[in-house]
N, C-alpha and C positions, 0 to 999 in steps of 0.2 A: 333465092328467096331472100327480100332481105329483114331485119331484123321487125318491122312491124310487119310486114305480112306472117312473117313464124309468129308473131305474137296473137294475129287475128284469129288464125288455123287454129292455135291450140287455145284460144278464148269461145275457139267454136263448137270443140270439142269438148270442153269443161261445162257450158251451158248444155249440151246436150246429154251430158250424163250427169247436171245437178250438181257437178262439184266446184267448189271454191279453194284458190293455191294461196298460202303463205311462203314468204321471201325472207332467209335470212342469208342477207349478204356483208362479207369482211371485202375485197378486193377492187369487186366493182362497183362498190358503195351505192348503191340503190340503184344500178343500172337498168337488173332486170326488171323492178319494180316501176323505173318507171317506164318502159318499153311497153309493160303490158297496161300501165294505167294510160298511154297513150292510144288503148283502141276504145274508140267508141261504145258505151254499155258496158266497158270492164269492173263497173261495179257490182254486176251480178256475178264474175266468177272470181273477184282479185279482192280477199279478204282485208289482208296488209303487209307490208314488211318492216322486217327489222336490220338497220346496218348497225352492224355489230363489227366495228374496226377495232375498238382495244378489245383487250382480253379481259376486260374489266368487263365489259357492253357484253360482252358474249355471257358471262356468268349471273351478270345480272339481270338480264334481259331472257336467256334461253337456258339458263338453266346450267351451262355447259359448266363441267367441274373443273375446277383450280386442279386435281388431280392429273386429269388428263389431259389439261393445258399445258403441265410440268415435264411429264414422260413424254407427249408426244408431239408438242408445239402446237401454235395454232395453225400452220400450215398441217392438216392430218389426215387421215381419212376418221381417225377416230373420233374428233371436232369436231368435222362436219356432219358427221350421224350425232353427234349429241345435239350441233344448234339446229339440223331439222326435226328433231323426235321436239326438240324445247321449242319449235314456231309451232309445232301443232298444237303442242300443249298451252301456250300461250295465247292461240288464236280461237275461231272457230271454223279455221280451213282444215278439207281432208285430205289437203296435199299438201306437200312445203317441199322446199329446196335450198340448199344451205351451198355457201362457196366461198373458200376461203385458198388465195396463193398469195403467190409474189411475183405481183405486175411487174416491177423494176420501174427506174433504171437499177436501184442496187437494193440491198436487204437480202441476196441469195445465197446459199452457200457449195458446198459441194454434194451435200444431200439434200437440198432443196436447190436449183438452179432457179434462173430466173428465170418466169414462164412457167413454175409450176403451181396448177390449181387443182385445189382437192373437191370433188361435189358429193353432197349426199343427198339423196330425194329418199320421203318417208309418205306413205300412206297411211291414214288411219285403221287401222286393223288389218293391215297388211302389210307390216316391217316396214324395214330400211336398207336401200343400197346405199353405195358408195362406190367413188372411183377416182383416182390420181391421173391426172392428166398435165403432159408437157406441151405446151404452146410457144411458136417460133413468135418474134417479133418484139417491137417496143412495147412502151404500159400500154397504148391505145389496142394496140392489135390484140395481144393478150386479154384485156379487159373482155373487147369487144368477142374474141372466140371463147372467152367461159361463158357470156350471156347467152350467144345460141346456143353454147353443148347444156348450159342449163333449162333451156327452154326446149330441147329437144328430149330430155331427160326426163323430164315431164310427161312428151307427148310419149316417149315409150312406155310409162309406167301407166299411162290411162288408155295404152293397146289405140291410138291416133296415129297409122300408118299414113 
């Protein structure tokens, strides 16, 4: 499947259960956002997004704390549950998905490699995951597999088998 057909699936599934996703993206800078604003009618389920590449954008925009910027980097899983709990909070979607790695070519270290992206999806009154994920490949490839595992992340949390 490729990346607009997952976007159509789960644009069908969000109409049909009413709900509207918020995007807060550092990595693939609006990628997801605009995949799904590429399906026709996605403005009944694609409320907005936020790319939040500094760390300045992220606190000022979602809320995310200089705190836990400091301890945990923006590459985190702790990050990413802060900038999706701060899309929902900022929007009026009852979904968000936040994803923040390091595409490369360089910026990686030996605790963060290159290829690694952190996601978190938050529901409204129903928490927040999160998950670390390593991805093989150049920036394109990397980019391009956190937009599906972000859009697939989605479709698990709204039970869209």
């Amino acid at each position: 499947m490729d990346l607009l057909q997952q976007a159509e699936r789960l644009g069908e599934a969000l109409s049909r259960q009413g709900l509207m996703v918020a995007t807060a993206e550092s990595c693939t800078g609006g990628w997801v956002a605009q995949v799904m604003t590429a399906v026709k009618g996605s403005s009944a389920w694609f409320e907005r997004g936020f790319v939040t590449y500094s760390n300045e954008s992220k606190q000022e925009m979602l809320a995310v704390s200089a705190v836990t910027l400091a301890q945990f980097g923006a590459v985190s899983e702790e990050v990413v549950v802060e900038m999706a709990l701060g899309a929902l909070q900022h929007s009026r979607a009852q979904l968000a998905v936040a994803i923040s790695g390091v595409a490369g070519p360089g910026g990686g270290s030996i605790e963060k490699p290159v290829g690694t992206v952190c996601f978190g999806w938050a529901r409204e009154g129903g928490g927040v995951s999160s998950r670390r994920q390593y991805f093989e490949g150049g920036r394109e490839a990397v980019r391009r597999q956190a937009v599906v595992m972000a859009m697939q992340g989605l479709s698990d949390l709204i039970g869209d088998d």
